[in-house]
N, C-alpha and C positions, 0 to 999 in steps of 0.2 A: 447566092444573094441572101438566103435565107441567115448562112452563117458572119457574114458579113454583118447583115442589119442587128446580130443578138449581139456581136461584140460592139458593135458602137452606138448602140441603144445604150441611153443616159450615160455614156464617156465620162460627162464630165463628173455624173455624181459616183461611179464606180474609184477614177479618180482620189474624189479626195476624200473618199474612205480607206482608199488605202493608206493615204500621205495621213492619214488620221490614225488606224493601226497601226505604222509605222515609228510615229511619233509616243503612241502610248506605248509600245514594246519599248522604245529608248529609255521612257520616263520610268518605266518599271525595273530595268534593268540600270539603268542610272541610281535607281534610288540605294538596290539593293548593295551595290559597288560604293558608296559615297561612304566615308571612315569617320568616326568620331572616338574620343576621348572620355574616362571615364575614371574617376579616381575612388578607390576601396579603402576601408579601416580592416586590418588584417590584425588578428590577435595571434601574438605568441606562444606556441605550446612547447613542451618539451612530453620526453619520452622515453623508456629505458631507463628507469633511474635506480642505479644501486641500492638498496635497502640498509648503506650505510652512509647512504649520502643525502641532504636535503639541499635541495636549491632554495636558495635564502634570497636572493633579487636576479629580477630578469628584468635590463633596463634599455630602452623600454619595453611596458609590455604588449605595444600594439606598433606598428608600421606601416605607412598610409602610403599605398603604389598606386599608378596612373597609368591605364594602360591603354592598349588603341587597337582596335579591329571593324571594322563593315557596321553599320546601325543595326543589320540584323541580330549580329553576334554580340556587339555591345549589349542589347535590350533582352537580351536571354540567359547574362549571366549576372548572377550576385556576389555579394560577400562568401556567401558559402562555398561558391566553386576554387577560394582562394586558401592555401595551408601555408603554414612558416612554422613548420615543426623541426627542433631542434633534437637530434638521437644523441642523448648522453650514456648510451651502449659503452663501458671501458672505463668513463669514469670513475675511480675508486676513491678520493683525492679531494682536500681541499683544492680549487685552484679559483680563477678570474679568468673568465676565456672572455676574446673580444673575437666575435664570429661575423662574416660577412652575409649583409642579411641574403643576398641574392641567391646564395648555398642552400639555402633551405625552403625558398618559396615555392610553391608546388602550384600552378594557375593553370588553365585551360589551354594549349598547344598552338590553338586559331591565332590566341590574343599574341600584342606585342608590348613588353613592358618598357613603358619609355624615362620612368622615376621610381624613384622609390626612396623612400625618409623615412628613419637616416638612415643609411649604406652601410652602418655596420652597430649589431644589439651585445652589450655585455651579462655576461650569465656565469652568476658566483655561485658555489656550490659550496659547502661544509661537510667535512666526514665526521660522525658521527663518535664519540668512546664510553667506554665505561672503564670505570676505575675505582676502584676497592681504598677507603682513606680512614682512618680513625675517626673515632667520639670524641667530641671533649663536652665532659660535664663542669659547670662550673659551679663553687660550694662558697657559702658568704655567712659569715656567724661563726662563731662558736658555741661547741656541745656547751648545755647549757651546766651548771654545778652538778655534779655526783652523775653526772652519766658520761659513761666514756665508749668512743668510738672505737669498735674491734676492726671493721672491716667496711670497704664501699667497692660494689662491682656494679658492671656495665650490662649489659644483655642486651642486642648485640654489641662487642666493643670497636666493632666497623663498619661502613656500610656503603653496599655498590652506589655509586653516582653516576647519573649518564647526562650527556648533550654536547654541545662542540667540542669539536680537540684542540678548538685553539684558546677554549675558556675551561675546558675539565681539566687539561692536561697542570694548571697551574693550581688549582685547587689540593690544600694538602690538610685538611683538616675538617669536618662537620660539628657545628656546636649545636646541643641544646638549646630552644628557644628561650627555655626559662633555666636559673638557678635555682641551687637547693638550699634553704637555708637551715644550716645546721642547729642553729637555736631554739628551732620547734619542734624539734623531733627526741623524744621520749623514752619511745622504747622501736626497735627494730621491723623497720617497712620497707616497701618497697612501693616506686613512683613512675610514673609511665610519662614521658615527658617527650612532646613531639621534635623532631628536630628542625631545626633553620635553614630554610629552602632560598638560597639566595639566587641573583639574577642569574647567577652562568652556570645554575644546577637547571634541567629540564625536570627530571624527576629524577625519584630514589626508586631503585631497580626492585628490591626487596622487604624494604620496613621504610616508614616514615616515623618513627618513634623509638624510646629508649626506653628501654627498664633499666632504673637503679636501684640499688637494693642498699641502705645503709644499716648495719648492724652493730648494736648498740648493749649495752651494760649500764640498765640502770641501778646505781647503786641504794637510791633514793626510797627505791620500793622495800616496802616491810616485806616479813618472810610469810609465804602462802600458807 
């Protein structure tokens, strides 16, 4: 009697305590199971790059994926846990690669990616040259009466050029910024004259400047 009277002592509020923990185990497990949606800004990287290569556009440079897992797992991941790195390991080479972005996204294993824009990132590369091209000085005047010109040299009379190969390779000549004008000069000097850095020069590998040397015979001068 005694075990009788304890089990149906307050029935009913035993009951719907239970139908009450019951109902909170569902809502908590419910909640953890329910899926949402979630959409990231992924930046482009690249990696392995030849040391004769420069990547010139990577378009675009960000990719915006949406992906989907549990609210737990949604609200525990960021931007950060997301990569879209590019390995340009091999290439040596001008070229225009059109790569498919999904190849390279690297995201957390839980998630499921349901979008991603756009579906495919173009990535141009430029190989790099140097190439060795003449001086040109240019000379405007004539010597002026009773002095005559013996001789005019360069120092250096060439000089390494570097930057694209698809802009250095057509490059066939480096001019002096400035000319010489032969009608001021007297007696025998030499002029240090930088050279002309144009758009599809990056730099000069070894001199930006020119020594000229013009040597001269003034006849004009008295005897010493």
């Amino acid at each position: 009697m005694n075990i009788r009277r304890i089990l149906f002592t307050n029935f009913g509020l035993r009951m719907a305590a239970l139908v009450i923990a019951v109902m909170v185990w569902i809502l908590i497990t419910g909640k953890q199971r329910t899926y949402e949606e979630k959409a990231f800004e992924v930046a482009v990287e690249y990696f392995n790059v030849s040391r004769n290569i420069d990547v010139r556009t990577v378009r675009p440079d960000q990719v915006r994926i949406k992906v989907r897992g549990t609210t737990k797992e949604i609200r525990m991941v960021s931007s950060e846990d997301f990569r879209l790195r590019v390995d340009l390991a091999g290439v040596r080479h001008s070229k225009r690669m059109n790569l498919f972005t999904e190849d390279f996204l690297e995201f957390p294993p839980e998630l499921e990616v349901i979008s991603i824009h756009p579906k495919m990132i173009e990535v141009e590369v430029e190989e790099f040259m140097r190439k060795e091209v003449p001086i040109r000085v240019r000379y405007r005047g004539r010597m002026l009466p009773g002095v005559v010109l013996l001789n005019r040299t360069l120092n250096p009379e060439k000089v390494t050029v570097f930057g694209y190969r698809s802009q250095i390779q057509d490059v066939a000549v480096v001019n002096a910024e400035r000319d010489v004008q032969l009608d001021t000069i007297e007696r025998t000097q030499t002029v240090r004259i930088p050279l002309q850095k144009t758009e599809e020069i990056l730099r000069f590998e070894d001199t930006d400047t020119v020594e000229v040397t013009i040597e001269v015979e003034n006849r004009n001068a008295g005897p010493r």
